[in-house]
N, C-alpha and C positions, 0 to 999 in steps of 0.2 A: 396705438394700434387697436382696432377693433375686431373682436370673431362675431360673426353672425352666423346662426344658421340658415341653413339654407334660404297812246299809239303804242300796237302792240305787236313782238315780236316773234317771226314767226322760226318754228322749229319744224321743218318736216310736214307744212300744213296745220300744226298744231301752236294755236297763237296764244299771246299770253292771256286775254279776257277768257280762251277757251277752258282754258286750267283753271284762271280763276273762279270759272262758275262752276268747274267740277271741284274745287278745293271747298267752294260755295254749298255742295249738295253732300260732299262727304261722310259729312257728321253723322248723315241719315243711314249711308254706307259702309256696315263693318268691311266688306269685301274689297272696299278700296281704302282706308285705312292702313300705312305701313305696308302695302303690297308693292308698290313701286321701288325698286332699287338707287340706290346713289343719293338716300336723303341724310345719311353722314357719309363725311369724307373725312380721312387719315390727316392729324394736321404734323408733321414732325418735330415743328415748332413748340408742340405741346406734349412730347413724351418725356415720363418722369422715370428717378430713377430714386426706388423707396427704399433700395434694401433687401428687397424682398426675393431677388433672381440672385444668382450665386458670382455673374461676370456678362454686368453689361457693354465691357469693351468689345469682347466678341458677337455682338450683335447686329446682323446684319437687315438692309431692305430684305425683303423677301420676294421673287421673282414672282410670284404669285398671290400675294398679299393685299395688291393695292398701300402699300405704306407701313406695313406691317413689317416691324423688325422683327427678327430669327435666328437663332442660333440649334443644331444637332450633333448629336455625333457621328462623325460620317460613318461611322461603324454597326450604327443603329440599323437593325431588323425588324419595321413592326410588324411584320407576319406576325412573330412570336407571341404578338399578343389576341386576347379574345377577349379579354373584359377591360371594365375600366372603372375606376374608381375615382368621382368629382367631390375633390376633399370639401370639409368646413370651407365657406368665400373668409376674405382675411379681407377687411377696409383699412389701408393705412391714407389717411387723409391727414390733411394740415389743419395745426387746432383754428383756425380761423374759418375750415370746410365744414369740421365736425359742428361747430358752434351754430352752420345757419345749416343743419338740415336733420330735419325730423327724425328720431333714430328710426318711429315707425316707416319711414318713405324707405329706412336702408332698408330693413327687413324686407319687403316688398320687392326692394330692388335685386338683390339678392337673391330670394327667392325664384324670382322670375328667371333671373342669370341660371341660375342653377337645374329650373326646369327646360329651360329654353337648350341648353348643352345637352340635357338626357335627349329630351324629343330629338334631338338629331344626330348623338351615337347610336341609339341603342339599333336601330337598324342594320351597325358592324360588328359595334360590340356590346356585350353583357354587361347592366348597370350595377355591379355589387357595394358593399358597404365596408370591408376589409380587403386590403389589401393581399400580395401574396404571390406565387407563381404566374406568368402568364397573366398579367393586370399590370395595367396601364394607371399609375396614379396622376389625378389630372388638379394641380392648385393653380389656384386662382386668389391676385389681389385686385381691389377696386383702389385704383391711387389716385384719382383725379372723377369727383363729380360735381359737377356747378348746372341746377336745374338751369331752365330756361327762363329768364324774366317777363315775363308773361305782358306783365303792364307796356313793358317796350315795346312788345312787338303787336299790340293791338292800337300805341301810340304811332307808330312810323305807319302802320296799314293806313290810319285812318288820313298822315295827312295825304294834300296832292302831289301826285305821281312822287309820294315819299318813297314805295318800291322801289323806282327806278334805281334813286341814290342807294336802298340798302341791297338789291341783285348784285352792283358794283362792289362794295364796300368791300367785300375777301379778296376778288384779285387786286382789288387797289392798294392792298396793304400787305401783299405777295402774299396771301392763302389761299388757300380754295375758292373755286368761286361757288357761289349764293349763300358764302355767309355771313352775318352778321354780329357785332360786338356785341347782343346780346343772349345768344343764342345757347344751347348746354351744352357739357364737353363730359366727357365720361372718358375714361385711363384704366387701360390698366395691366397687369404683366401676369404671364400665364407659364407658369413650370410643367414639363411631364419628368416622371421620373419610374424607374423598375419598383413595380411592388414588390419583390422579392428582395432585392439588395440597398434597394434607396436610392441608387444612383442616380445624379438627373442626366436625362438623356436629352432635352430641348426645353429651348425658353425661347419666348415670344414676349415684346411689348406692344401696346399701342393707344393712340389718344384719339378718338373720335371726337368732330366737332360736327352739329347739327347745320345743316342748308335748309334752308326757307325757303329759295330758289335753286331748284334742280329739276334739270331733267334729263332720263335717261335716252340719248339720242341715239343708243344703239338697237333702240329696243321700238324701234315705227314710231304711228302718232300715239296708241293707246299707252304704250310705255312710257313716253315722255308727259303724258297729260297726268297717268299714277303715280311717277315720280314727283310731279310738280306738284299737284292736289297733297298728296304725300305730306311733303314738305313743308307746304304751308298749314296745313290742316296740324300738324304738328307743333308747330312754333307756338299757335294756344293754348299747349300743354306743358307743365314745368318739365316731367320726364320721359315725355314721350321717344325725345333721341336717343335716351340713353337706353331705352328699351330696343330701340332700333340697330344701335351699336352692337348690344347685347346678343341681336339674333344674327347681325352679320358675321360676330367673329366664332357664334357656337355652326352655323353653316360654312363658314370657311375652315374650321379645324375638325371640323367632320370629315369636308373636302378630304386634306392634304392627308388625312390621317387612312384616310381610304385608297388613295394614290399611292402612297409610303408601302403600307401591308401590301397590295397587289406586285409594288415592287420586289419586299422580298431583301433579300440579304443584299446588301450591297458587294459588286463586281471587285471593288478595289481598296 
């Protein structure tokens, strides 16, 4: 265990060559970079269980998650709370994960994990450093990182219509689809607990797998073309998905955590 600190296919109008020349121009674009939604997707098949949560049998999908398991206690009040405390990140990886990756890339990563949670509590709640009354202690493990192979995926682009076959590949193999075998997967399991007594009050896990092909079809043509540019434009980067996992689960536990408090004690 490690502590770290801190012929083309059309979607809605929007066809596959059309994505490809906005994946084509992105580089130039931080503003489309990572702004498109659904460029990882939840794989179930790849959640681990490190140790690190106190009882993964009670862990359920979450109705709201997208594939994210969850467990609370139905007793739980987050009104009660106003601050929140994002402990030390904890990496427990397999010595075979730790062995091929830079310790500087965890720092990074980590980091990032860690700023990317502030920027979107602190608009509910107060980011403190100690725990204590009314705080929300929030850990975090990273159990599963496998950059992205970089070389593969500039080898399948380049052969002919080699796309086709890798767009296919995830449902073919019953996962998500637009992923590919070589793509990065990022894990990992998330505790809150009462800063005052220590008790854990909910635990969350989950594995994100990176898509090279996605698009967000709920979202018109310009959605679906940032998702797609998204995705591919990401696949050239070892940790780009994992940065992307990283910002969907610090915005989704922003979400529920703000749902929860508005809730209020629970009825029953």
């Amino acid at each position: 265990m490690i502590e770290i600190n801190r012929p083309a296919v059309g979607w809605r109008g929007v066809t596959l060559a059309g994505a490809m020349f906005i994946a084509g121009c992105a580089s130039t674009d931080t503003n489309l970079i990572g702004s498109g939604t659904g460029v990882t997707a939840s794989d179930p098949t790849r959640l681990t269980q490190s140790g690190f949560l106190s009882d993964y049998a009670r862990l359920k999908p979450a109705p709201w998650g997208n594939g994210i398991q969850c467990w609370r206690d139905p007793k739980l009040d987050a009104s009660q709370y106003d601050k929140v405390l994002i402990s030390r990140m904890v990496v427990t990886l397999k010595p075979d994960q730790q062995q091929g990756i830079d310790p500087t890339d965890l720092k990074t990563l980590t980091d990032y994990f860690h700023s990317s949670l502030t920027k979107a509590l602190k608009p509910q709640l107060q980011v403190v450093e100690k725990p204590g009354r009314r705080v929300l202690v929030l850990r975090v493990a990273l159990t599963n990182l496998v950059p992205t192979q970089v070389d593969r995926s500039v080898t399948g682009t380049l052969v002919p219509y080699g796309f086709v076959a890798e767009a296919g590949s995830g449902v073919a193999t019953g996962r998500p689809a637009g992923l590919t075998p070589y793509l990065g997967e990022t894990g990992m399991e998330m505790q809150f607990r009462d800063g005052a007594s220590g008790a854990v009050i909910a635990e969350c896990r989950d594995t994100e797998i990176g898509r090279k092909y996605a698009a967000d079809l709920d979202a018109g043509a310009a959605g679906a073309a940032q998702t797609w540019a998204s995705g591919y434009v990401n696949s050239f980067q070892s940790w780009a998905y994992a940065k992307n996992a990283f910002d969907k689960w610090s915005a989704l536990t922003a979400q529920r955590l703000g749902e929860l408090r508005r809730a209020g004690t629970p009825k029953s």
